[in-house]
N, C-alpha and C positions, 0 to 999 in steps of 0.2 A: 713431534710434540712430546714432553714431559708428562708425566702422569696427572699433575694438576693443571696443568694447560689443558689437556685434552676434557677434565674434570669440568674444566671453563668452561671448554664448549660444548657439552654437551648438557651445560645447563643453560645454555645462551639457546639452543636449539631448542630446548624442548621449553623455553619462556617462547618463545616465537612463535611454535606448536601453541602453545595455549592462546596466546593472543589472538593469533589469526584463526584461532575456533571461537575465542571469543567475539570477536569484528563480527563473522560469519550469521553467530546469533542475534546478534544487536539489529544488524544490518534486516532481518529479517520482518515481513510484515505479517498479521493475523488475516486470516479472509475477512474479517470485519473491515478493520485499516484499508482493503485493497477494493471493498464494495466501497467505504465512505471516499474513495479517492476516484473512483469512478465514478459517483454521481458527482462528485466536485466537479472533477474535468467536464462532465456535459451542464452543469447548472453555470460554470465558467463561460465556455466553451460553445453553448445552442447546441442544435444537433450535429452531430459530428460521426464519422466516416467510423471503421472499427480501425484502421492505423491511428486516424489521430488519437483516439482513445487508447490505444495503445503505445502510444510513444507519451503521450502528456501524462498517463497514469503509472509508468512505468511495469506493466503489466505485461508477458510473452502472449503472443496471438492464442496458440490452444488453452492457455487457464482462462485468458479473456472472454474468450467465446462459451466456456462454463459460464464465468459470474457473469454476464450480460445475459446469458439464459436465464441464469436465479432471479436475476433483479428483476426481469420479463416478467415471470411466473409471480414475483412479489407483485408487480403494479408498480413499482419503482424506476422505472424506462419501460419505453415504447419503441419498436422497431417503424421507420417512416420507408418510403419508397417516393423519391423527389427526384424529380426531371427523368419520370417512366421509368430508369433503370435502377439509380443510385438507391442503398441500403443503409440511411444512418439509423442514430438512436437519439433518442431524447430523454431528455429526464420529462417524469409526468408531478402532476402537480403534490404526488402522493410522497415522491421523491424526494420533493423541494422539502415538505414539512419532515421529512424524514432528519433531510441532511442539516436541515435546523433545529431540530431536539439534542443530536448530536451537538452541535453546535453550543448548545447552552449546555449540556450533562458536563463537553468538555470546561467551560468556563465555571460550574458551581463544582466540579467536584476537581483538582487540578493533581495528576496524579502523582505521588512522591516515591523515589527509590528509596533504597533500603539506608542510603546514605544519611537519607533525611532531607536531599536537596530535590527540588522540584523538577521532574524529569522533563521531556521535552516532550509536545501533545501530538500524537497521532495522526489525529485528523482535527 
């Protein structure tokens, strides 16, 4: 490579670099986003297993098992024990009103990027 070929690509590389750190961030959810997605998936969803909750929320097993502790401790799910052995969760009805105040903050207040165009909602 020439000196400005090589110039090329190393600024081809380091836009790449930034992109894919940018993806990275974007892609990324708040612990708010990943509690309002878990009560989704069980207000969806009935009581449900901690996989299914885990695959419909998109959530890894040990952060899951934190926020289903938090939401526990809020009164926002309830741990069941159905058919003697099995452990699901439930949303409780503290939950439901939860994920519908939610619900309307997102529809009255609708959040804008710095663009000016209206981003895309959370939850």
């Amino acid at each position: 490579m020439h000196g400005e070929e090589l110039t090329n690509a190393r600024n081809i590389r380091a836009l790449l670099i930034e992109v894919r750190s940018k993806k990275r961030q974007c892609m990324r959810r708040s612990k708010l986003e990943m509690h309002v997605d878990i009560l989704k998936v069980l207000a969806h969803w009935g009581p449900s297993k901690l996989t299914r909750v885990m695959y419909k929320a998109n959530v890894n097993c040990r952060v899951l098992k934190e926020y289903l502790d938090f939401l526990t401790k809020q009164g926002l799910i309830e741990e069941k024990i159905i058919r003697k052995e099995r452990l699901v969760y439930a949303i409780t009805q503290r939950g439901v009103t939860v994920l519908k105040y939610f619900r309307e903050l997102k529809e009255g207040l609708p959040i804008v990027e710095e663009t000016g165009k209206k981003a895309p909602y959370p939850f």
